[in-house]
C-alpha positions as CSV (number, residue, x, y, z in Angstrom):
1,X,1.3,45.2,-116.7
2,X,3.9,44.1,-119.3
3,X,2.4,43.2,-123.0
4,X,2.7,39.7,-124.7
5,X,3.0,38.3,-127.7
6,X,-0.1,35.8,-127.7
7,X,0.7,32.6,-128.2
8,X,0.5,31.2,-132.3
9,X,-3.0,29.8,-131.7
10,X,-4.3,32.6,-131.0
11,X,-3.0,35.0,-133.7
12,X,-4.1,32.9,-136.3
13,X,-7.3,32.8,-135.4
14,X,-9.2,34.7,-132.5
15,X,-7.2,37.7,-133.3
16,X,-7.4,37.7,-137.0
17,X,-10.7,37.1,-136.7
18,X,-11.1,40.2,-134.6
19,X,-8.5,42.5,-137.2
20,X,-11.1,41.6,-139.8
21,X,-14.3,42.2,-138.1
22,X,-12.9,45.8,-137.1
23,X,-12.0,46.5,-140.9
24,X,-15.7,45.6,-141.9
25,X,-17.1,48.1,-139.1
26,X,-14.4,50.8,-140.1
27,X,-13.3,50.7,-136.5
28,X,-9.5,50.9,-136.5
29,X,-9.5,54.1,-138.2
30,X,-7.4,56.6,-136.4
31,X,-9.0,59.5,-134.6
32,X,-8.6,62.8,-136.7
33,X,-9.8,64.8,-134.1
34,X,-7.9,67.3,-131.8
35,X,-10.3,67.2,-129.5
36,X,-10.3,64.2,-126.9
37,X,-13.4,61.6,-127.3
38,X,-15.6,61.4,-124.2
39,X,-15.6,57.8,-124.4
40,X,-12.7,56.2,-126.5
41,X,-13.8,52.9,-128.6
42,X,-11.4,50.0,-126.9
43,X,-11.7,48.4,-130.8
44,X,-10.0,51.1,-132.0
45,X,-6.2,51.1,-133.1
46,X,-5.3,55.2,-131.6
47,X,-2.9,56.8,-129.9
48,X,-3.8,57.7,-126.0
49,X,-2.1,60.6,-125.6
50,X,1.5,59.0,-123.7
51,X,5.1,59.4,-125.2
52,X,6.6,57.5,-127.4
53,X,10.5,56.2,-127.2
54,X,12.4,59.0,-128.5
55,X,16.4,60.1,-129.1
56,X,19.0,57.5,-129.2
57,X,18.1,54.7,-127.2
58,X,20.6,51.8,-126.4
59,X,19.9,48.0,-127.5
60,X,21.8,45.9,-124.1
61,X,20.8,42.5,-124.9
62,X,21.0,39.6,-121.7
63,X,21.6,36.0,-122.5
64,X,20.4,33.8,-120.2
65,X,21.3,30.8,-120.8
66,X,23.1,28.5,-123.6
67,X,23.5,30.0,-126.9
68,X,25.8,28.7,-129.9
69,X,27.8,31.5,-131.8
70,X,25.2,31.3,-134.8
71,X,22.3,31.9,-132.7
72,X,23.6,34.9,-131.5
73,X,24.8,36.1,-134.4
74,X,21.2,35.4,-135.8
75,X,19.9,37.8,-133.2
76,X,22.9,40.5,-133.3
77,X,22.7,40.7,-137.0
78,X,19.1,41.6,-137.1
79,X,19.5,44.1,-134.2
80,X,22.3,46.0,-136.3
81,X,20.0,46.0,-139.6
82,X,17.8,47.8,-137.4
83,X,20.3,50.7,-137.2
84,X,21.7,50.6,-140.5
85,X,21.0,53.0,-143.5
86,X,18.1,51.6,-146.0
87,X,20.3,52.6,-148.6
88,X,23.2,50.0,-147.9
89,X,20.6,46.9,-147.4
90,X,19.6,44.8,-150.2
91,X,15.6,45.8,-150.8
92,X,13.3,45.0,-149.0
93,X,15.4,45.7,-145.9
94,X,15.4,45.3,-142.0
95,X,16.0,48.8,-141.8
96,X,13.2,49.7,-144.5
97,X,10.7,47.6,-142.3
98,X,11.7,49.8,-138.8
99,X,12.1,53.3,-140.6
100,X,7.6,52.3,-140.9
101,X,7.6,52.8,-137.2
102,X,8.5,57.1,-138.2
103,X,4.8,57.2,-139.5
104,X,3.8,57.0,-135.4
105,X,6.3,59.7,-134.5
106,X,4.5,61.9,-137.3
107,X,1.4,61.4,-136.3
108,X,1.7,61.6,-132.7
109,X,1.2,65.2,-131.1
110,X,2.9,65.2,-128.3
111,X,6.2,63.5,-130.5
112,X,6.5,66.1,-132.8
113,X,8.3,68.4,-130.3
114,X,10.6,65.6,-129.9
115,X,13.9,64.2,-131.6
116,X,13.3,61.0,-133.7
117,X,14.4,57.4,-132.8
118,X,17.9,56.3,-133.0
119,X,18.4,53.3,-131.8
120,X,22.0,52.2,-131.0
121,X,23.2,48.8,-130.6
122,X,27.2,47.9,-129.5
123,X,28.8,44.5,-129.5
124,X,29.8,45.0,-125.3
125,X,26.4,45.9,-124.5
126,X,25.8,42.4,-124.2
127,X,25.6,40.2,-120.8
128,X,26.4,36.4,-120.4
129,X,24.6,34.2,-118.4
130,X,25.1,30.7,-119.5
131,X,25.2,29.5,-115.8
132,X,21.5,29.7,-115.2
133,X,22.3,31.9,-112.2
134,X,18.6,31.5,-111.6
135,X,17.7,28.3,-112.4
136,X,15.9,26.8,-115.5
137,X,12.6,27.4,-114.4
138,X,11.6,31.3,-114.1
139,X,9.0,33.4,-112.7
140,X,8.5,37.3,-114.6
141,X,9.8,38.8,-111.5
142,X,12.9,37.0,-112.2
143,X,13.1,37.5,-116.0
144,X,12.7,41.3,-114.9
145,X,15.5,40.8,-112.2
146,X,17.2,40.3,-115.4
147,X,16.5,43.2,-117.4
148,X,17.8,45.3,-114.7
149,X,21.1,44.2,-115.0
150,X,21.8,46.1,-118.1
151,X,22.0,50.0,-118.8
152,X,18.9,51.9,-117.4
153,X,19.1,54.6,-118.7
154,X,17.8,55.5,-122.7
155,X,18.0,52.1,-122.6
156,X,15.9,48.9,-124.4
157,X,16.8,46.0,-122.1
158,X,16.2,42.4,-124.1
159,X,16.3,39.2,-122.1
160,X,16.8,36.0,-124.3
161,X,16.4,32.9,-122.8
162,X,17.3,29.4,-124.3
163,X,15.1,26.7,-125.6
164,X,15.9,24.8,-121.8
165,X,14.5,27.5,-119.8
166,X,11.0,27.6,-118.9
167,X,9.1,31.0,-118.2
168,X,6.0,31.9,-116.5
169,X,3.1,31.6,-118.8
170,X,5.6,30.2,-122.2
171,X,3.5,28.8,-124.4
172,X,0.4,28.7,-122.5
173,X,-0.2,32.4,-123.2
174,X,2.0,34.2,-124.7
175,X,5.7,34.2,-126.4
176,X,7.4,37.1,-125.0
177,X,6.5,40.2,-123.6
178,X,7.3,44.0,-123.0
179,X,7.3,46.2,-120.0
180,X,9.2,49.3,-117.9
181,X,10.6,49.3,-115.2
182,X,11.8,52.0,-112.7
183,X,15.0,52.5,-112.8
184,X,17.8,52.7,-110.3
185,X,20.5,54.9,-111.7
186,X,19.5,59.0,-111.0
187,X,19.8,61.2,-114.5
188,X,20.1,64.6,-113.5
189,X,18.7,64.1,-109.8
190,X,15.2,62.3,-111.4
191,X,14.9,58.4,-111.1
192,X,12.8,57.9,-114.6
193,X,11.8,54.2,-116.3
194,X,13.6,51.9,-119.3
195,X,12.1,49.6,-121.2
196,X,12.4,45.6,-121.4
197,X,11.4,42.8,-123.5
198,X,11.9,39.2,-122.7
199,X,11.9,36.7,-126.1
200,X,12.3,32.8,-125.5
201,X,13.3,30.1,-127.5
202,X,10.4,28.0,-128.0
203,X,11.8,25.5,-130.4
204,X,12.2,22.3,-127.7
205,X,8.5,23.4,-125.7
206,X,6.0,25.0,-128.2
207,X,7.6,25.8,-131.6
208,X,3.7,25.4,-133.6
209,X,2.6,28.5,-130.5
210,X,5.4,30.4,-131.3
211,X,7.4,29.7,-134.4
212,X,4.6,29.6,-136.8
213,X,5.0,29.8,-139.9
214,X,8.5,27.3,-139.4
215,X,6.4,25.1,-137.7
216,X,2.9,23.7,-138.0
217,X,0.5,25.0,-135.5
218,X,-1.0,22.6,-133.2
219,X,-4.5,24.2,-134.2
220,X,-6.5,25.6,-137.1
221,X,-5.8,25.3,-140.6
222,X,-2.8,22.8,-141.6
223,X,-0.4,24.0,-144.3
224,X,3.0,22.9,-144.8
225,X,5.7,24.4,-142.6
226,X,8.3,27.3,-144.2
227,X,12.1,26.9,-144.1
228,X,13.5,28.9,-141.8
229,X,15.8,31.3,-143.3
230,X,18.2,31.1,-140.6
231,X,18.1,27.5,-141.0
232,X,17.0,27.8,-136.9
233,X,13.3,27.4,-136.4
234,X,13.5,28.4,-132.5
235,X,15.6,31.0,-133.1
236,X,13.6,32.4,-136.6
237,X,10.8,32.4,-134.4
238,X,12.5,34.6,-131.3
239,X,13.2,37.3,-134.5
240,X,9.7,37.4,-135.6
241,X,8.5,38.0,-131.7
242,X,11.7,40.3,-130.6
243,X,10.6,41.7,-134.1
244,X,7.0,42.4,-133.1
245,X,8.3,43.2,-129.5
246,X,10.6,46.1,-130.7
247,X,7.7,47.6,-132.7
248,X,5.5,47.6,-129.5
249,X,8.3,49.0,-127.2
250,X,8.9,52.1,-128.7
251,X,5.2,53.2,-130.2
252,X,3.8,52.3,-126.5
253,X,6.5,51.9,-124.3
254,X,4.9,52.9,-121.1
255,X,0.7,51.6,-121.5
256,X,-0.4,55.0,-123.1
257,X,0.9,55.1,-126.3
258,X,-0.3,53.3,-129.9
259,X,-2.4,50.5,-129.2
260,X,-6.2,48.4,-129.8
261,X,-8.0,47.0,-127.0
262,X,-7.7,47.1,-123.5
263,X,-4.4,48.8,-121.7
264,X,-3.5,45.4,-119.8
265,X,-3.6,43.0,-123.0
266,X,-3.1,45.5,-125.8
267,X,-2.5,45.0,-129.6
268,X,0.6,47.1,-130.7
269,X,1.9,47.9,-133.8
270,X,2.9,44.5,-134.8
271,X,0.0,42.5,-133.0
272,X,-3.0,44.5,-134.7
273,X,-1.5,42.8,-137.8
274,X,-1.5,39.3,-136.8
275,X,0.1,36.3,-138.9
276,X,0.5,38.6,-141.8
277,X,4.1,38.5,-143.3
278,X,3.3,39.2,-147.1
279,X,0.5,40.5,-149.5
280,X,-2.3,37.6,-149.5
281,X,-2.1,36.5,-146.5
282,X,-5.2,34.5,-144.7
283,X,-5.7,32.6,-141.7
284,X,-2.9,29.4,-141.9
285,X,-0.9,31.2,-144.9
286,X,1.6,33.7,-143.9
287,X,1.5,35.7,-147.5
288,X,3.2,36.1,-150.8
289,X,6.6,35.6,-149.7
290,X,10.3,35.7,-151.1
291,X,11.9,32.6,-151.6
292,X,15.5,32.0,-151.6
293,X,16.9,29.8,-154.4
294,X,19.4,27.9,-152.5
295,X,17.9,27.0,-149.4
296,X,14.0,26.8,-150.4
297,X,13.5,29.4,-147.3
298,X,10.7,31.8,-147.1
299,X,11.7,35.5,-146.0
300,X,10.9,38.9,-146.6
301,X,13.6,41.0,-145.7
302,X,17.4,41.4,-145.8
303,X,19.8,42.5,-142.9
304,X,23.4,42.6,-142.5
305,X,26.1,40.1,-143.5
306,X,23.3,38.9,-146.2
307,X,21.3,37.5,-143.6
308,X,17.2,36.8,-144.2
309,X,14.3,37.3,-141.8
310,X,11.0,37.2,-141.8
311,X,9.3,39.9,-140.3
312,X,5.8,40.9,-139.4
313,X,3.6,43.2,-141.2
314,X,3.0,46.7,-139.1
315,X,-0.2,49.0,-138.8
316,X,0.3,51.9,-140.9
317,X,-1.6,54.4,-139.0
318,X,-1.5,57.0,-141.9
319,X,-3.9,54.2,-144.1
320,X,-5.0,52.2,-141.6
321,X,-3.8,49.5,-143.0
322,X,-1.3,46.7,-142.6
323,X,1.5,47.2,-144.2
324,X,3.9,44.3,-145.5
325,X,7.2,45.2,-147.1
326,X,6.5,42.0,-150.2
């Protein structure tokens, strides 16, 4: 079963709730034990023993769906800060904020034997489907009809759909999601999985579920909205989820890697850390965050062509901690 990113409702408040209850009882601490536990703690943030994405691993993104040149190049941009050196980013960075996800390769036993994660993104690897070859109103077994239509092998597969395209359980639980799939192309004679995530624009149907902080939420404690710093609030949003998504994929890509809770509705590296984007952050306030001069818009990080995002705090599990980059 495929992970989500719970709607906004919830990870303001029945999740953080849960994160802080677990720091009081000590329980996300990370198991420093070699030896397995008879019966592991479900409210525990650990690693359970599966691989993690390694080596270079291709970014194919899938449009589906009407997309303006600015919203694409809102996504692209933040894909290739992903891949680019720390050193040539204005601090804090993109790439800063994904070389955090190394601290799981370190601390993951059976990842130590392997290579570390390169992730590779190319402007072709990129498929159009402004047509709506499916319709505007999909089912998961269609947005994973979808995913298979890119590379399948070392591959991350991300399906974007537009802000007119309904998907099975949008808004009402969740605003993306991760998964594997088998995959149909043989490498050396063995049919093995990819990954997928799926990410859609929730501006036009629920941008207070899944564009918060750009947006008020519909429930819990009312503070004004931040200025996106895309000037795009749907498609702001779709970074902060793809953001979360792409920290999920790779630290559990296949159910058995990093994750809290049960195996079916896990929270990953992004989701243990829920609406926390800077240092002081609470329940309705997304944290001490930049602000730019010119546009009044709240970010914390800095991509490529001097682009702004705003990205979600990570578990550290070397502190057990969440870790903000402001």
């Amino acid at each position: 079963m495929a992970s989500t990113i719970p709607i906004r409702i919830t990870m303001h408040i029945l999740l953080l709730a849960l994160f802080l209850i677990n720091f009081v009882s000590e329980g996300r601490m990370l198991s420093t034990s070699g030896q397995a536990q008879e019966q592991e703690d479900p409210m525990v943030f650990q690693y359970h023993n599966g691989p993690l994405l390694t080596g270079k691993i291709s970014i194919n993104l899938i449009w589906y769906g009407k997309f303006n040149p600015s919203q694409k190049a809102i996504i692209t941009d933040f894909i290739t800060s992903l891949s680019q050196s720390s050193q040539l980013q204005v601090q804090p960075s993109v790439a800063t904020w994904w070389n955090n996800i190394e601290k799981y390769y370190y601390t993951s036993i059976k990842s130590k034997k392997s290579s570390s994660l390169q992730l590779i993104f190319l402007g072709h690897n990129q498929i159009f489907d402004e047509n709506y070859s499916l319709g505007k109103s999909l089912k998961m077994q269609q947005i994973e009809e979808l995913a298979t239509k890119g590379n399948q092998i070392n591959a991350i597969n991300i399906v974007l759909t537009s802000s007119d395209v309904t998907v099975e359980g949008f808004c009402s639980s969740k605003c993306g999601t991760h998964g594997s799939l088998n995959s149909k192309t043989a490498t050396k004679g063995k049919y093995t999985k990819f990954a997928y995530i799926w990410v859609g624009n929730s501006e036009n149907q629920c941008p207070g579920q899944c564009a918060w902080p750009f947006h008020q939420p519909i429930y819990g404690p009312q503070s004004p909205s931040l200025v996106a710093p895309n000037n795009d609030v749907g498609m702001d949003g779709m970074i902060i989820n793809l953001a979360s998504l792409l920290a999920g994929t790779v630290t559990n890509p296949f159910k058995n890697g990093y994750f809290q809770g049960p195996a079916d509705a896990p929270l990953e590296a992004a989701a243990a850390c829920p609406g926390i984007y800077g240092k002081g952050a609470y329940p309705g306030y997304a944290g001490d965050l930049l602000i730019d001069a010119t546009t009044g818009a709240s970010y914390n990080a800095h991509g490529s062509n001097a682009r702004e995002y705003l990205l979600p705090a990570l578990y550290d599990p070397s502190t057990s901690t969440c870790s903000t980059l402001v």
